[in-house]
One Martini backbone bead per residue (centre of mass of N, CA, C, O) as a GRO file, in nm:
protein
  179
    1UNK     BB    1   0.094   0.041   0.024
    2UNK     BB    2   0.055   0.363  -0.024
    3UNK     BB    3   0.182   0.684   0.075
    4UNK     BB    4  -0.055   0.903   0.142
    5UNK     BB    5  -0.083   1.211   0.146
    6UNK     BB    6  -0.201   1.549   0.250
    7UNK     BB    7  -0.321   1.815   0.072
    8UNK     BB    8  -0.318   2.116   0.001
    9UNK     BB    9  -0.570   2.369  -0.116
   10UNK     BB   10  -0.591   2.613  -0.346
   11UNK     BB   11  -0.860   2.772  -0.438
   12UNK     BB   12  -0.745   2.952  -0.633
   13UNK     BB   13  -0.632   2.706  -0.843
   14UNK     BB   14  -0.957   2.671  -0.879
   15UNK     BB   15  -1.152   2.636  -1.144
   16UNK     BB   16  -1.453   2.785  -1.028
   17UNK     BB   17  -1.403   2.867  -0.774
   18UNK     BB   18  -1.692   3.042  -0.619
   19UNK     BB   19  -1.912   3.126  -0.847
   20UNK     BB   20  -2.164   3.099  -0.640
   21UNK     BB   21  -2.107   3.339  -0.425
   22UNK     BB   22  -2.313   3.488  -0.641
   23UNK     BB   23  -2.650   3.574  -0.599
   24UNK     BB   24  -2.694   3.737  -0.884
   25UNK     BB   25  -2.560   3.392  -1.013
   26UNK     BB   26  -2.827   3.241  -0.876
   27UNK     BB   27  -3.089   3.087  -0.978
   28UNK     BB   28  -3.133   2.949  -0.676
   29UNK     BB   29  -3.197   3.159  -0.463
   30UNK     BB   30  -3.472   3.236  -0.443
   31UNK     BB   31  -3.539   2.972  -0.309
   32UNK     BB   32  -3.342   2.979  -0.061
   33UNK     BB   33  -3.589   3.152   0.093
   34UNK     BB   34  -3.767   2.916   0.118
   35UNK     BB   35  -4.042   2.787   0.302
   36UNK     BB   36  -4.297   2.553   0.411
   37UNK     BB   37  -4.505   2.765   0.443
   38UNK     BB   38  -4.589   3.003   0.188
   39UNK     BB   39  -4.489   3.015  -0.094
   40UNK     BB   40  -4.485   3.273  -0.232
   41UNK     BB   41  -4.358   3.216  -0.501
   42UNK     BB   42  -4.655   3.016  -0.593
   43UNK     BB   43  -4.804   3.305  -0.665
   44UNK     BB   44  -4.934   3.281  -0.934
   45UNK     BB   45  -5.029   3.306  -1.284
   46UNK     BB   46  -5.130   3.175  -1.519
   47UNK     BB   47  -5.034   3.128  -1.873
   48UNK     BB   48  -5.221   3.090  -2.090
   49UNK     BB   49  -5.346   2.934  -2.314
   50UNK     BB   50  -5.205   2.722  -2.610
   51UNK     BB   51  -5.350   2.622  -2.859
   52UNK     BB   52  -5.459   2.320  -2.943
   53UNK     BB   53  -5.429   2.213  -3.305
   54UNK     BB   54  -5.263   1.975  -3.187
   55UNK     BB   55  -5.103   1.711  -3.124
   56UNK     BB   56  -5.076   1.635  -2.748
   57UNK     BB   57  -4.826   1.499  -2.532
   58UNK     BB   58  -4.954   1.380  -2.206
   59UNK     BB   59  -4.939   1.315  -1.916
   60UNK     BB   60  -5.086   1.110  -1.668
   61UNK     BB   61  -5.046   1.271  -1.452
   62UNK     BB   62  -5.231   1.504  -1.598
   63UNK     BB   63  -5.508   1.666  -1.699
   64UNK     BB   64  -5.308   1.864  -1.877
   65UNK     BB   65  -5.178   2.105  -2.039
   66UNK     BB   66  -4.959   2.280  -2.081
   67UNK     BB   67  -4.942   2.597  -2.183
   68UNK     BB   68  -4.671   2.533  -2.313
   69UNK     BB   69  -4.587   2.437  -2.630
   70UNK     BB   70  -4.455   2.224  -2.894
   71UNK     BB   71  -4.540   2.224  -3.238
   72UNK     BB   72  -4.306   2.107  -3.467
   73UNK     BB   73  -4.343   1.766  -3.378
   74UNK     BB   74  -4.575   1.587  -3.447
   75UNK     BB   75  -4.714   1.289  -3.439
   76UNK     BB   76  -4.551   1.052  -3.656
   77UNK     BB   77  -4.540   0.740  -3.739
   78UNK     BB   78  -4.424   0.488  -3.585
   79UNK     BB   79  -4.314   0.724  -3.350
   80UNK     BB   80  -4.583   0.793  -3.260
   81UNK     BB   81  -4.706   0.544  -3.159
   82UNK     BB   82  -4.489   0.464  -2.970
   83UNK     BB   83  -4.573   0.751  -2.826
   84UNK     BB   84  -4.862   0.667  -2.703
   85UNK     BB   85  -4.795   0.397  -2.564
   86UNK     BB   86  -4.560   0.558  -2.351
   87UNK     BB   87  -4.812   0.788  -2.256
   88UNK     BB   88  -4.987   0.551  -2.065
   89UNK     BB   89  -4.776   0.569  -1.904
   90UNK     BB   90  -4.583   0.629  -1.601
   91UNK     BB   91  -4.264   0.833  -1.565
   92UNK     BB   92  -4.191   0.596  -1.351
   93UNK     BB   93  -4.151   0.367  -1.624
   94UNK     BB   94  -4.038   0.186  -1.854
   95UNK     BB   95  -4.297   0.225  -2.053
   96UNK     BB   96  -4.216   0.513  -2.110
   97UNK     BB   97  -3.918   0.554  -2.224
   98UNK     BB   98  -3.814   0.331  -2.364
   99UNK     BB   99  -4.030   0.402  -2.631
  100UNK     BB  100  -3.911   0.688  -2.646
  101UNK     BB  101  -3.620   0.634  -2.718
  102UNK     BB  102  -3.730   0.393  -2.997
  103UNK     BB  103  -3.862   0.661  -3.135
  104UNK     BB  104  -3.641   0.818  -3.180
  105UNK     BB  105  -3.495   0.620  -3.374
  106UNK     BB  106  -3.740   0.560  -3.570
  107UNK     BB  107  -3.722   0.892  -3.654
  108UNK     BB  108  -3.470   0.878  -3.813
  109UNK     BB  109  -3.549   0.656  -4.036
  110UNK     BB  110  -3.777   0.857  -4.101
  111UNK     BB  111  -3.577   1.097  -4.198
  112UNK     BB  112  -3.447   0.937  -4.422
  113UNK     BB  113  -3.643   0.841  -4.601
  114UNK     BB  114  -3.782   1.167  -4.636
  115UNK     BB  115  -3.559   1.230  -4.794
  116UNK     BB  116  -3.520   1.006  -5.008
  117UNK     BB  117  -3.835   1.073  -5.087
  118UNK     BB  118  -3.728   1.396  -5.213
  119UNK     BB  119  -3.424   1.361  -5.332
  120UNK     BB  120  -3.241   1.379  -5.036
  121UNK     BB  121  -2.937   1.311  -4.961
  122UNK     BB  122  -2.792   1.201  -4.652
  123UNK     BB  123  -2.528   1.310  -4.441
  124UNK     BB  124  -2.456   1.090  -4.191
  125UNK     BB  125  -2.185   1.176  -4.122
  126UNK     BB  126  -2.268   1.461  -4.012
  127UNK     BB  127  -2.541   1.383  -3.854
  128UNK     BB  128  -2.389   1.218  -3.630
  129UNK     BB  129  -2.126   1.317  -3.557
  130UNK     BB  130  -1.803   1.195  -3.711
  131UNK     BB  131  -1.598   1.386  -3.744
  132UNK     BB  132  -1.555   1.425  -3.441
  133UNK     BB  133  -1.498   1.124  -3.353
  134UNK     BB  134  -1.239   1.102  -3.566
  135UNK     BB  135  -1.061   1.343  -3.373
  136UNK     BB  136  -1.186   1.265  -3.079
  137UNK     BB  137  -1.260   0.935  -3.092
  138UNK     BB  138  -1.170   0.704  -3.261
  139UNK     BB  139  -1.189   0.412  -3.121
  140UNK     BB  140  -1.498   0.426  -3.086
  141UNK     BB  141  -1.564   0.446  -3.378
  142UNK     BB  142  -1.478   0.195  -3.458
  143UNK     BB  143  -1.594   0.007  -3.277
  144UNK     BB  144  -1.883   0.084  -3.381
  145UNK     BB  145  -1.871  -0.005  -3.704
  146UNK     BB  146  -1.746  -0.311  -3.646
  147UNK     BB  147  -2.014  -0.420  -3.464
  148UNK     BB  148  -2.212  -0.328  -3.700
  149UNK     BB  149  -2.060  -0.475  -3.964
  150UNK     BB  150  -2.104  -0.790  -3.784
  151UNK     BB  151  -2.402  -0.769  -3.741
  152UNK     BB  152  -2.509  -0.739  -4.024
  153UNK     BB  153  -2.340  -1.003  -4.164
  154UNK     BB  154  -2.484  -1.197  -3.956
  155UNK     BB  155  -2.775  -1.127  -4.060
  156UNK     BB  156  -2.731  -1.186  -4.337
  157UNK     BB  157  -2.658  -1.491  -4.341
  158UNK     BB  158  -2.910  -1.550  -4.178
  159UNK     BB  159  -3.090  -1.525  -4.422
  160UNK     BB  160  -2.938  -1.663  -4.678
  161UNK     BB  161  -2.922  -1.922  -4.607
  162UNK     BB  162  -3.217  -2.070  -4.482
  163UNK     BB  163  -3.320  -2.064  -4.182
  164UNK     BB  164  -3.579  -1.921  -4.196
  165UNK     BB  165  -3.672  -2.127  -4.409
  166UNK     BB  166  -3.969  -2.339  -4.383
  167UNK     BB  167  -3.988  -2.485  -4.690
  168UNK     BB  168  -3.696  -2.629  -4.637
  169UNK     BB  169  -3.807  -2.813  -4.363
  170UNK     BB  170  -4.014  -2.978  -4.532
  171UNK     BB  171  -3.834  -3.106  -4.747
  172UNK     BB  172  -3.660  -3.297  -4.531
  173UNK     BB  173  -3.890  -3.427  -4.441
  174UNK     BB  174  -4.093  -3.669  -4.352
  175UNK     BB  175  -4.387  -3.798  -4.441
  176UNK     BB  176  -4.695  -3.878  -4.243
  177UNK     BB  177  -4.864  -4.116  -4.210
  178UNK     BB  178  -5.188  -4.216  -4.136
  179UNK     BB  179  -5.347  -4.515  -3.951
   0.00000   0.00000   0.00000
């Protein structure tokens, strides 16, 4: 076991050293003022309702929609389907978050589908940021494209083997007659 010395820090040399000891840029300073008893911060007038007229999801655990939302991406195609199915979950569940997850990731291959619909080719080197990962992250790139390389090449050769044909197991199969 090394001897471990304990050495002392001079806060002066740690960069961000008291950053927030400045009330006036600290975010949650007014909050820091509150008790539990009247929550005067919490005595506000809600903000006019935004129009509703587009689908808008929202958890099952409010009565209604927040005040304000975004308009710019409705629920559409098939990862909108899986965000109403994540919808009905609460907030607290696996049920809820995977789903959306799984939706974002359907959303990309919806987007480059509609792109190619389009008639533009998307250059998904540019839009994934590989060109900084392969400056700055090299070697996780290299692995991340050949275990995908692997994957993809396993799931190809076991599609064209025919061991997926049911059709080709009924021919190897003798007939049974019954008796």
């Amino acid at each position: 076991m090394e001897n471990m010395e304990k050495s002392q820090i001079d806060p002066r040399q740690v960069k961000g050293w008291g950053v927030d000891t400045d009330r006036g840029n600290d975010p949650t300073y007014p909050i820091k003022k509150r008790n539990d008893g009247e929550h005067e911060g919490y005595s506000w007038d809600r903000p006019a309702q935004q129009p509703v007229n587009i689908e808008v999801l929202h958890s099952n655990e409010r009565p209604n929609v927040t005040a304000a939302f975004g308009t710019s991406t409705p629920p559409a195609g098939l990862s909108g389907v899986i965000r109403r199915i994540a919808f009905n979950y609460s907030e607290s569940s696996y049920g809820h978050w995977l789903p959306l997850m799984l939706a974002d990731r359907v959303g990309v291959v919806e987007g480059y589908l509609e792109d190619l619909s389009r008639g533009h080719v998307p250059n998904v080197f540019a839009e994934r940021g590989w060109k900084a990962e392969w400056q700055h992250n090299r070697k996780s790139l290299l692995t991340r494209v050949a275990v995908g390389a692997v994957l993809a090449s396993a799931a190809l050769a076991y599609l064209t083997s025919g061991k997926g044909d049911s059709s080709k197991d009924e021919r190897r199969r003798p007939k049974r007659t019954r008796r």
